[in-house]
Structure formats: structure tokens, C-alpha cells
OpenMM code with the backbone's topology and positions (N, CA, C; nanometers):
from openmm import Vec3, app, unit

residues = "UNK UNK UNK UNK UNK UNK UNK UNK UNK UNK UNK UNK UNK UNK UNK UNK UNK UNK UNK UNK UNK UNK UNK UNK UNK UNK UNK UNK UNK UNK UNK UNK UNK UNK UNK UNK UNK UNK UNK UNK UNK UNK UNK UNK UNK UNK UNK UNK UNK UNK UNK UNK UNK UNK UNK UNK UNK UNK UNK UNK UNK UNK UNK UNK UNK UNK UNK UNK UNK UNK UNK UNK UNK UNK UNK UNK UNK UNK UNK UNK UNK UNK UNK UNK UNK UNK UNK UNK UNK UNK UNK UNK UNK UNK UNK UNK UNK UNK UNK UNK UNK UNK UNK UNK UNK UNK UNK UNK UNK UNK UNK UNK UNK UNK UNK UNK UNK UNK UNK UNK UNK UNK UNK UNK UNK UNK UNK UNK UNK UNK UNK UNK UNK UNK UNK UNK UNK UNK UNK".split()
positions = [
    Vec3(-13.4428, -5.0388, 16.3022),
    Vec3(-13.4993, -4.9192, 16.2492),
    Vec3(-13.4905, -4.8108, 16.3568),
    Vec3(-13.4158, -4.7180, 16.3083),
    Vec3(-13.3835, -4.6076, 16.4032),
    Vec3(-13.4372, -4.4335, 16.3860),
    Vec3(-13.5396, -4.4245, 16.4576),
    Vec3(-13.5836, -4.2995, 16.4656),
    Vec3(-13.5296, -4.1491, 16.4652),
    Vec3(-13.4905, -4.0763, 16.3447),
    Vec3(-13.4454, -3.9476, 16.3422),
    Vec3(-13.5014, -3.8525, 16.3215),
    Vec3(-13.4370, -3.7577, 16.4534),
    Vec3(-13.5490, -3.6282, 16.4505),
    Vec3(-13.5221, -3.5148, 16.3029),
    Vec3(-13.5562, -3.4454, 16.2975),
    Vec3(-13.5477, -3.3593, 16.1334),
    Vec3(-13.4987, -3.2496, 16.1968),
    Vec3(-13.5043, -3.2074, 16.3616),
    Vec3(-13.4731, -3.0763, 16.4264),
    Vec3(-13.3624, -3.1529, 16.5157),
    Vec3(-13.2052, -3.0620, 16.4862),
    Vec3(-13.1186, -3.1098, 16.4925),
    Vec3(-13.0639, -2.9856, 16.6204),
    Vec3(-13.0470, -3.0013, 16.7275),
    Vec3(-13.0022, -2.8850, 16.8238),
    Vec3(-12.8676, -2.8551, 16.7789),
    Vec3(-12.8422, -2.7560, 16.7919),
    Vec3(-12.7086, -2.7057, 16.7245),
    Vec3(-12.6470, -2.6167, 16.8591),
    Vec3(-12.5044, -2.6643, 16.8931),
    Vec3(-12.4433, -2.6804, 17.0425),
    Vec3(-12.3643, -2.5034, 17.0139),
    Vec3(-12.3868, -2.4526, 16.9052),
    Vec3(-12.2604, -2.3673, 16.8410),
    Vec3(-12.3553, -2.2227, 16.9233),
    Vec3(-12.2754, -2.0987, 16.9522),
    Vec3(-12.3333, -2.0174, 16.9756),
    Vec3(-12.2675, -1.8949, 16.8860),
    Vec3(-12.3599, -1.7893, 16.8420),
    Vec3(-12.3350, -1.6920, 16.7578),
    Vec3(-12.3105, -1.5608, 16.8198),
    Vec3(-12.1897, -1.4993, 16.8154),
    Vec3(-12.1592, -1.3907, 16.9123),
    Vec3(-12.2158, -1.2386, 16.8535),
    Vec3(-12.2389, -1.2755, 16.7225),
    Vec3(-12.3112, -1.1496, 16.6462),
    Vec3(-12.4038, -1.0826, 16.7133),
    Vec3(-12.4885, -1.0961, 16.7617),
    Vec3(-12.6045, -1.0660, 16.7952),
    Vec3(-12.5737, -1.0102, 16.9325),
    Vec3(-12.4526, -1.0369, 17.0057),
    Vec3(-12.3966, -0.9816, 17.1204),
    Vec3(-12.3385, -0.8789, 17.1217),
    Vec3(-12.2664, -0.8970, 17.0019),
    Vec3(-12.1469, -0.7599, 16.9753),
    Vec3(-12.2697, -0.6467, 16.9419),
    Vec3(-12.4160, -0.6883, 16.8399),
    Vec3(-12.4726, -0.5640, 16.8387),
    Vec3(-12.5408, -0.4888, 16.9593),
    Vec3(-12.5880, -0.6161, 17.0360),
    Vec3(-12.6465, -0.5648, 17.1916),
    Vec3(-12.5037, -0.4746, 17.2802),
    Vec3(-12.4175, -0.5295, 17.2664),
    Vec3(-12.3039, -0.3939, 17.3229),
    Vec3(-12.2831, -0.2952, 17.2742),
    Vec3(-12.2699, -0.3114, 17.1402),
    Vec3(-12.2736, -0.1421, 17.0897),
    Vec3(-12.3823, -0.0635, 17.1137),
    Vec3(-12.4629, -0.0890, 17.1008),
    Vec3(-12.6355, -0.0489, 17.1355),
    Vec3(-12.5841, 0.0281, 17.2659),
    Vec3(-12.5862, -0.0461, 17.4037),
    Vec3(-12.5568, -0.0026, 17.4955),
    Vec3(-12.4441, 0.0705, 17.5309),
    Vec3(-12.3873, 0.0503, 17.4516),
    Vec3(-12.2421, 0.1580, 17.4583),
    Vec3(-12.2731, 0.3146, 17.4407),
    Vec3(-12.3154, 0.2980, 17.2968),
    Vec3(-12.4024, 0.4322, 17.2562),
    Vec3(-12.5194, 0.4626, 17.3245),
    Vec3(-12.5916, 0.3946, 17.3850),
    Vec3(-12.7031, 0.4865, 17.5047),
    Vec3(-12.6295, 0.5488, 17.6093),
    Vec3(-12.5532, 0.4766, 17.6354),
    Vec3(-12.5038, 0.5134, 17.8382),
    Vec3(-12.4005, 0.6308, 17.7239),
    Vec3(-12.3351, 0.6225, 17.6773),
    Vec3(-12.2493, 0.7442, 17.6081),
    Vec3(-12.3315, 0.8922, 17.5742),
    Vec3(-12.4567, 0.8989, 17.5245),
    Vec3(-12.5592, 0.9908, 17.4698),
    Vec3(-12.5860, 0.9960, 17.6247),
    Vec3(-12.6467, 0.9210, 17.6992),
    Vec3(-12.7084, 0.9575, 17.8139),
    Vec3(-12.6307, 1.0098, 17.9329),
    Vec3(-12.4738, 0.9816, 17.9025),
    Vec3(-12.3522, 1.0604, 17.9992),
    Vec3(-12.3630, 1.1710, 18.0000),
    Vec3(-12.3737, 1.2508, 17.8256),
    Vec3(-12.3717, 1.3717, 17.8242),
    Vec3(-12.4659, 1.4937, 17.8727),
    Vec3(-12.5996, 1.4296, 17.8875),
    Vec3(-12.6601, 1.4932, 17.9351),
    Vec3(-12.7157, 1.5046, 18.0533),
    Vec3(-12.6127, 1.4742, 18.1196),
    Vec3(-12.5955, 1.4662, 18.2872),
    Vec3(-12.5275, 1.5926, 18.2946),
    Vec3(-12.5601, 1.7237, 18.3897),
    Vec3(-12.4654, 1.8261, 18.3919),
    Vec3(-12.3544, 1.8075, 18.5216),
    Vec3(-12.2914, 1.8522, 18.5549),
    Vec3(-12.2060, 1.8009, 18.6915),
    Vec3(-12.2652, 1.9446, 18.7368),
    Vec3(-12.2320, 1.9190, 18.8782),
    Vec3(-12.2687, 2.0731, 18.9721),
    Vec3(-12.1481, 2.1611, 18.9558),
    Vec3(-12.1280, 2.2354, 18.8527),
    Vec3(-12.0269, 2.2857, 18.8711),
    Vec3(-12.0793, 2.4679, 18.9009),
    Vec3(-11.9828, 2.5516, 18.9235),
    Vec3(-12.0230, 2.6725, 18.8880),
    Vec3(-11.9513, 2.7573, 18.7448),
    Vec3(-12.0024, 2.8061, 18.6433),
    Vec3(-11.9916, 2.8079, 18.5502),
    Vec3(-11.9001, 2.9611, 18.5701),
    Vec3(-11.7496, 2.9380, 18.4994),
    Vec3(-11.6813, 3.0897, 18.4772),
    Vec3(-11.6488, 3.0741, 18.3440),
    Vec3(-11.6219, 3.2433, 18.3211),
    Vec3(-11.5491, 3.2633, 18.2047),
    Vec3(-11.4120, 3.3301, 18.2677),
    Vec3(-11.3171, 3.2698, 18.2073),
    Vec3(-11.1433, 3.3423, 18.3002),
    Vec3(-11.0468, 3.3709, 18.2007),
    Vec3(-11.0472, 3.4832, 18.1370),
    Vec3(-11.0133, 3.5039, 18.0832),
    Vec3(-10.8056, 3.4256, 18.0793),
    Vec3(-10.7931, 3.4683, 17.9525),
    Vec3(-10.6437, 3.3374, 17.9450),
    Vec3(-10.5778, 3.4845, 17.9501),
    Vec3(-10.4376, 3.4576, 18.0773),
    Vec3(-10.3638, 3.5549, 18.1212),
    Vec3(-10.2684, 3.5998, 17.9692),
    Vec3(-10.2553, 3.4826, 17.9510),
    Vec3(-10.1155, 3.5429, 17.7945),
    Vec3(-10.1938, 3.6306, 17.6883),
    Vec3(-10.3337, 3.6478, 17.6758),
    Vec3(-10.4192, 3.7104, 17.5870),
    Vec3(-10.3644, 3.9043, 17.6047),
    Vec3(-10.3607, 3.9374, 17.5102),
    Vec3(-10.3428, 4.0610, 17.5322),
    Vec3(-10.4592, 4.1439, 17.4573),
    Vec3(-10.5378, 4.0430, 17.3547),
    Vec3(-10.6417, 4.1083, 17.3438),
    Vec3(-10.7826, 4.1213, 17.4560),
    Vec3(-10.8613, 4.2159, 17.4838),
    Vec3(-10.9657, 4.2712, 17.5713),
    Vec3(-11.0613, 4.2616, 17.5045),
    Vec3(-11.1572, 4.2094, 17.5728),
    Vec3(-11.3151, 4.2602, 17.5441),
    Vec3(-11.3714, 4.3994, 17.5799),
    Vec3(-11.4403, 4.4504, 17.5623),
    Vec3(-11.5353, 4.5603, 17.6253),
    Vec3(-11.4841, 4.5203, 17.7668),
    Vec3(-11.4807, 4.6737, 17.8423),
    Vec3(-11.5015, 4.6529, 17.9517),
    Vec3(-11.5943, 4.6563, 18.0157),
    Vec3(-11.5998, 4.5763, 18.1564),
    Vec3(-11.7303, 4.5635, 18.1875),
    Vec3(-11.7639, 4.6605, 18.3298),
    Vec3(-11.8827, 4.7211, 18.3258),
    Vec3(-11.9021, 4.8056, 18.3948),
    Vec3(-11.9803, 4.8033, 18.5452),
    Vec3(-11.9257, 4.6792, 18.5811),
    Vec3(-11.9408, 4.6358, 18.7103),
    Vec3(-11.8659, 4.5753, 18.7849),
    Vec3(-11.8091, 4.5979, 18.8303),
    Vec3(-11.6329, 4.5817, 18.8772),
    Vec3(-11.6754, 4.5450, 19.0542),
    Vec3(-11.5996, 4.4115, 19.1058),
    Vec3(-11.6282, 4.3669, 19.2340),
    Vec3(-11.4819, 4.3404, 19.2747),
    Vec3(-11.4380, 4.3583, 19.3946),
    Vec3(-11.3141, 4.3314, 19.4199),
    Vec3(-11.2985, 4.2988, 19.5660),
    Vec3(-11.2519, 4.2139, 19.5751),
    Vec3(-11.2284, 4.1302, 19.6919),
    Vec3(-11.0369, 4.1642, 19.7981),
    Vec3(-11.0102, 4.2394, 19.8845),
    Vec3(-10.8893, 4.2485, 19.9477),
    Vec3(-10.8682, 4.1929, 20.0170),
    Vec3(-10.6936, 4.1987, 20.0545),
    Vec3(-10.6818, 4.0436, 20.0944),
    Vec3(-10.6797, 4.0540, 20.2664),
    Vec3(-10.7961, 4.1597, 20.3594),
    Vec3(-10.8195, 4.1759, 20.4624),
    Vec3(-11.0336, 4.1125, 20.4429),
    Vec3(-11.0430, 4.0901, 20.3499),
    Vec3(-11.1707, 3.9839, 20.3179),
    Vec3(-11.3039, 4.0942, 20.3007),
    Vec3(-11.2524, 4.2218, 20.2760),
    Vec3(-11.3710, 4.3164, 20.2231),
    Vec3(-11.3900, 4.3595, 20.1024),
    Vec3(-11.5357, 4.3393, 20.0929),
    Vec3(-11.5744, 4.3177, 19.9751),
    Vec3(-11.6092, 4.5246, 19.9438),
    Vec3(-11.5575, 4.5174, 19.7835),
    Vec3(-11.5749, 4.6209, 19.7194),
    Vec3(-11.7064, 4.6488, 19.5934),
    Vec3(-11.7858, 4.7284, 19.5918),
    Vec3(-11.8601, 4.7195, 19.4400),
    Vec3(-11.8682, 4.8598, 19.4249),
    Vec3(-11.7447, 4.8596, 19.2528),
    Vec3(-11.7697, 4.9774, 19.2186),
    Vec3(-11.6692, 5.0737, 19.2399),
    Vec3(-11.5607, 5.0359, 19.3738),
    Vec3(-11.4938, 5.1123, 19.4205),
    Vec3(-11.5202, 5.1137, 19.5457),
    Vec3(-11.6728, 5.1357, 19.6249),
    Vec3(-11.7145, 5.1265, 19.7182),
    Vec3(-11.7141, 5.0391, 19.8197),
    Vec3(-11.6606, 4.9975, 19.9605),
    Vec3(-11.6810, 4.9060, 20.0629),
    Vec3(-11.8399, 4.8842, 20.0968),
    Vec3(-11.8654, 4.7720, 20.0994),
    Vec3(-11.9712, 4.6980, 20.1200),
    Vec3(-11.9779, 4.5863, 20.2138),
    Vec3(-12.0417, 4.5310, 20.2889),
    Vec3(-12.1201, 4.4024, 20.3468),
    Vec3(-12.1643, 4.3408, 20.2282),
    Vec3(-12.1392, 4.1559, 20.2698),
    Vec3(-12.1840, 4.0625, 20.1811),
    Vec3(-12.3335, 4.0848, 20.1909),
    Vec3(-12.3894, 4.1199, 20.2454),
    Vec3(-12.5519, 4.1127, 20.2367),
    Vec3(-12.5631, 4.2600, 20.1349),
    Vec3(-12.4966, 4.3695, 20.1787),
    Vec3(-12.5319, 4.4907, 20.1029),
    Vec3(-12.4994, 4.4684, 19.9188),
    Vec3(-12.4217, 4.3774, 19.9474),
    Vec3(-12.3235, 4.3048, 19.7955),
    Vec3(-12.4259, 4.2782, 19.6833),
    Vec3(-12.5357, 4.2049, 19.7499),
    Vec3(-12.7023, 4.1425, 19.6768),
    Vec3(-12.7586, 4.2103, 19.6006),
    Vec3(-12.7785, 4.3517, 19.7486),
    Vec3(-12.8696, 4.4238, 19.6791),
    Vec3(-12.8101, 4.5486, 19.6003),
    Vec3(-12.6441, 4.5987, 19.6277),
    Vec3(-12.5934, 4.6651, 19.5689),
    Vec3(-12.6190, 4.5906, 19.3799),
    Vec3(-12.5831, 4.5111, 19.4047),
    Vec3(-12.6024, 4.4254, 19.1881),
    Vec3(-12.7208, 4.4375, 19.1807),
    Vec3(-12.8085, 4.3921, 19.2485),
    Vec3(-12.9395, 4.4298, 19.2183),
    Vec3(-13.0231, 4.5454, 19.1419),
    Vec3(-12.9500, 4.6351, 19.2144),
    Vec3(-12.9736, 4.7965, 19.1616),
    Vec3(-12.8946, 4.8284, 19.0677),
    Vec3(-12.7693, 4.8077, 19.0817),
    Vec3(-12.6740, 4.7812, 18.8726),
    Vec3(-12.7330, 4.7329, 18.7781),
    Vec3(-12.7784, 4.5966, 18.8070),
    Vec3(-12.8462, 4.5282, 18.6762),
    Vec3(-12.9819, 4.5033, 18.6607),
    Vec3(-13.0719, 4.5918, 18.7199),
    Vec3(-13.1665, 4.6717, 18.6647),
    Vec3(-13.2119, 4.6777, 18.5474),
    Vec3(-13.3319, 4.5890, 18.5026),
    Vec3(-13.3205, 4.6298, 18.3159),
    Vec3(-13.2253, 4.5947, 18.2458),
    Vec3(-13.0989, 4.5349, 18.2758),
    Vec3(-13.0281, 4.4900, 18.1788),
    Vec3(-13.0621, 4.2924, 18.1945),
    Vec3(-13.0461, 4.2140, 18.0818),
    Vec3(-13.0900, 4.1065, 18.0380),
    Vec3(-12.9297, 4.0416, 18.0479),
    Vec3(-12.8413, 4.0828, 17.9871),
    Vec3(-12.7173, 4.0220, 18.0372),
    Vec3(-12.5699, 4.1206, 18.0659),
    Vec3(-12.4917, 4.0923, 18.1549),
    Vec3(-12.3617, 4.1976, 18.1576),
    Vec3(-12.2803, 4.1059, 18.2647),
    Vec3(-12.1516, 4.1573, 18.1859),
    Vec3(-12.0388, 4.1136, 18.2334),
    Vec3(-12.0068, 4.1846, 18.3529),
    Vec3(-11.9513, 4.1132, 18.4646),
    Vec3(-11.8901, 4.1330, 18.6171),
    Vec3(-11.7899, 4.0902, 18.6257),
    Vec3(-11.6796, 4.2270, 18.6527),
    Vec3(-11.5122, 4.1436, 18.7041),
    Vec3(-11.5233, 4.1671, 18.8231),
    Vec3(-11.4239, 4.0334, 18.8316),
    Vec3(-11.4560, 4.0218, 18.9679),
    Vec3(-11.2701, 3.9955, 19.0031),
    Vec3(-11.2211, 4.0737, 19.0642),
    Vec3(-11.1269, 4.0671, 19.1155),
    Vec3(-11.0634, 4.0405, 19.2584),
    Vec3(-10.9795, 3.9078, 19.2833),
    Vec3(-10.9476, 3.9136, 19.4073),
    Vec3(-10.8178, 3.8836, 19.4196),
    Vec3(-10.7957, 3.9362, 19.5849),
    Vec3(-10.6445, 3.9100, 19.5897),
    Vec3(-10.6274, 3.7317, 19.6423),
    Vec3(-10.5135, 3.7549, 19.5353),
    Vec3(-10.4638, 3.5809, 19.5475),
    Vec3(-10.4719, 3.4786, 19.6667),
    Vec3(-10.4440, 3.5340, 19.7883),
    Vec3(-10.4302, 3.5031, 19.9118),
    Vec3(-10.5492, 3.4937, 19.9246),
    Vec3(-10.6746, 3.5048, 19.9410),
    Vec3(-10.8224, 3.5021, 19.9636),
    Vec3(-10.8455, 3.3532, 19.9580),
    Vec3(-10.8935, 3.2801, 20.0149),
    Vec3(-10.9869, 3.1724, 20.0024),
    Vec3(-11.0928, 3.1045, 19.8754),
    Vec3(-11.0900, 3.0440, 19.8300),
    Vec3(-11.1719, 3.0410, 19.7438),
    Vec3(-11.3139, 3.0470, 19.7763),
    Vec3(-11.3551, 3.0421, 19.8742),
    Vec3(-11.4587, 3.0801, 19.9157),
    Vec3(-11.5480, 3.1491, 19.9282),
    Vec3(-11.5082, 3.3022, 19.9571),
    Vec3(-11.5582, 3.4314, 19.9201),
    Vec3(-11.5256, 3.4475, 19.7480),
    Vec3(-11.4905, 3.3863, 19.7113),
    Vec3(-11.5245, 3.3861, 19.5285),
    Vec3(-11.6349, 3.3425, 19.4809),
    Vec3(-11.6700, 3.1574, 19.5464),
    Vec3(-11.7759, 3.1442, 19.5255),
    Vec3(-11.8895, 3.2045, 19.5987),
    Vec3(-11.8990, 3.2953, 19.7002),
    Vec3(-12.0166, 3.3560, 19.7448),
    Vec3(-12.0489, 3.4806, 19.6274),
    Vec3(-11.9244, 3.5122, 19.5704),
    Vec3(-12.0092, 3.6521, 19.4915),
    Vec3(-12.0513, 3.5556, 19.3343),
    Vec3(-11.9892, 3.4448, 19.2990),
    Vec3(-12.0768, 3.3708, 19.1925),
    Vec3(-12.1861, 3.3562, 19.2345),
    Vec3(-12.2317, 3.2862, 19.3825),
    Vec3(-12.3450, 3.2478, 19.4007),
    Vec3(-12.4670, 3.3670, 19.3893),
    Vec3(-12.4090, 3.4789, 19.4243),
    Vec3(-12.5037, 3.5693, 19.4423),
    Vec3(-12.5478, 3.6289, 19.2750),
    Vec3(-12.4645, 3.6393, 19.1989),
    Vec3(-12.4331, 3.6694, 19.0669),
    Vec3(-12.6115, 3.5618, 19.0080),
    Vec3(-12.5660, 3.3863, 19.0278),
    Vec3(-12.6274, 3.3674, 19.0180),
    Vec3(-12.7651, 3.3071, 19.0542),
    Vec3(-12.7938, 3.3765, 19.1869),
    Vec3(-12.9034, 3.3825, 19.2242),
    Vec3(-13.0213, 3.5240, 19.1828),
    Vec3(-12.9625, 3.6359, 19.1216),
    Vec3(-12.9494, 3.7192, 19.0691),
    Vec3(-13.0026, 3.6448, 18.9222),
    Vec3(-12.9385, 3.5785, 18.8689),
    Vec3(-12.9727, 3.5181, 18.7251),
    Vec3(-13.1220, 3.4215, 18.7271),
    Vec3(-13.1085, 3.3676, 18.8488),
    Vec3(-13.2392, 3.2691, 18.8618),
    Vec3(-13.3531, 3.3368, 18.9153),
    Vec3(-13.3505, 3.4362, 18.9941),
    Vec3(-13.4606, 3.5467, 18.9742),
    Vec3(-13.5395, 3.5798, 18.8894),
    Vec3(-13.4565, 3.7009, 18.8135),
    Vec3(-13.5091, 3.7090, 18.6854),
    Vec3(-13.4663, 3.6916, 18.5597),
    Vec3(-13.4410, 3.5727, 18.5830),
    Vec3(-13.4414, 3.4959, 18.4370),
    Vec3(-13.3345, 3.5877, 18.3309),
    Vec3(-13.1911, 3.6166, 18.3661),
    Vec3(-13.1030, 3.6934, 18.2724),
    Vec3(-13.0171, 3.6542, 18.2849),
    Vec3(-12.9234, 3.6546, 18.2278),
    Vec3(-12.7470, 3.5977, 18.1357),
    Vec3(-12.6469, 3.6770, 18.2135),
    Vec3(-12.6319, 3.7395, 18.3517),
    Vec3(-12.5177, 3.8135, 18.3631),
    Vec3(-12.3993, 3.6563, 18.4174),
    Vec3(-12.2827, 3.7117, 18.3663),
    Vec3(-12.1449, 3.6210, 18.3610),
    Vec3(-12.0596, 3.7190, 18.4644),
    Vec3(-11.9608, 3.6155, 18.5519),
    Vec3(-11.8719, 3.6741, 18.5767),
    Vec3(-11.7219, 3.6622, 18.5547),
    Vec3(-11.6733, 3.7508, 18.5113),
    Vec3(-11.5361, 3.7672, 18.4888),
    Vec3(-11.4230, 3.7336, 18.5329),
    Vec3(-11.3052, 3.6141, 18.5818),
    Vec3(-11.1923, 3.6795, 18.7004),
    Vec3(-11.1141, 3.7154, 18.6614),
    Vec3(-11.0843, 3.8162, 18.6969),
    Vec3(-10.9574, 3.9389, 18.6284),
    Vec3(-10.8486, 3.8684, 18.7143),
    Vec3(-10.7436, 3.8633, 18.6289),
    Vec3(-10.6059, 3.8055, 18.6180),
    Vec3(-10.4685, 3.9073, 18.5787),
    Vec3(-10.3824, 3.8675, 18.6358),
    Vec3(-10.2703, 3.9782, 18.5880),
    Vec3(-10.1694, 3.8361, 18.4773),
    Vec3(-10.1476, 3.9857, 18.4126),
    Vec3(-10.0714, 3.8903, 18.2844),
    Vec3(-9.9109, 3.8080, 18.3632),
    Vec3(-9.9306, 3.6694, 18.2680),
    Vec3(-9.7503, 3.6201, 18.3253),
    Vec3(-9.6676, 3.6848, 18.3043),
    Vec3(-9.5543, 3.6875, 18.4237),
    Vec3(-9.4345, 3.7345, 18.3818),
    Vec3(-9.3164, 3.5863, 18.3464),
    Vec3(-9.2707, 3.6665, 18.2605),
    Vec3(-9.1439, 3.5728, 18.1659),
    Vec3(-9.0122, 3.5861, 18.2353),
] * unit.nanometer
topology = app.Topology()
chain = topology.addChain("A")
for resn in residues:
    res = topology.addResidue(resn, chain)
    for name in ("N", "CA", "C"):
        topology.addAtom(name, app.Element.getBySymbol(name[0]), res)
């Protein structure tokens, strides 16, 4: 007389329940990628082949390729640069800045007049963008 149990272990394993735990996690870390921002600095550059224009914008910065900075037309110091925008965008909530430089320049002094642009924005809390003016391709 031989004793049998009624609970029978079963050696088999079911991968179902795995495949849903991966998708699960697929779709979190995917949703949760996106809302990671990278450090970038944010431009708008305009596309050279465009021949259509926006408004122009009435704050014009220009960079030569002896590393002096212009606003307006005017020669300036990077420190005078601050407070020169400062006094432009005055009361305005958002406005466009071209910012023009010569090719040969460093990228460097580009990002100092973004940075200032937006330190300018984190102040008081306003939307100004900057522009880089581009010359159209030649064919």
C-alpha cells in the first residue's frame, strides 16, 4: 500500500508572466527616459535653404572675427553685453535676438551670449530666444 500525495509539484515553468514583467519595465524606463532633459542649450537656427523670413528681430548681436562683441551696431564689453539686453528687453515678456557671428569665432563666445540671453530669461521669468543668422547656400 503506497501513499499518494494529491499535490503534485509540477517541474514546468511558465514564461508568460515574464514576458509581462518585461514589457512593464520596458514601458517605465521608456516614459521615464523622456523626461530626463539633457543639458543642452536650447536654439532656434534658422534652415539656410529657407527663403522665407520671420519678422525681424529688433535686437541684433554680432560677434567679429577679431572677438568683439557688437549690440545694435554698437561695440561693447562682454560685461557691458548683460546690461546693454537688459535695458532692450525691458517690459518685453518675449523677443527674438540675432545673433550673428563670424564663422572663424570659437564656439565659445556663442555660448557666452546664449548664456547671458538666458540668464536674462531666469531672472525675470520671460521667453526671449536667440536667433543664428546664417547666410544662404551657394549652389
Amino acid at each position: 500500500m503506497s501513499i499518494q500525495t494529491r499535490n503534485k509539484r509540477k517541474t514546468d515553468f511558465s514564461m508568460a508572466s515574464m514576458s509581462d514583467i518585461v514589457f512593464l519595465l520596458l514601458i517605465f524606463f521608456m516614459l521615464t527616459s523622456t523626461l530626463v532633459a539633457p543639458n543642452a542649450i536650447k536654439l532656434l537656427l534658422p534652415s539656410s535653404n529657407s527663403r522665407a523670413m520671420e519678422q525681424p528681430p529688433k535686437i541684433a548681436i554680432s560677434i567679429n572675427k577679431d572677438l568683439d562683441y557688437f549690440l545694435q551696431g554698437v561695440q561693447v564689453s562682454e560685461q557691458a553685453l548683460e546690461f546693454g539686453l537688459l535695458e532692450l528687453l525691458k517690459g518685453k515678456q518675449s523677443a527674438s535676438i540675432r545673433l550673428e557671428a563670424d564663422k572663424t569665432i570659437p564656439v565659445q563666445y556663442i555660448v557666452n551670449v546664449i548664456d547671458i540671453v538666458n540668464t536674462v530669461n531666469k531672472q525675470y521669468n520671460t521667453k526671449h530666444k536667440v536667433i543664428l543668422a546664417t547666410s544662404p547656400k551657394r549652389r
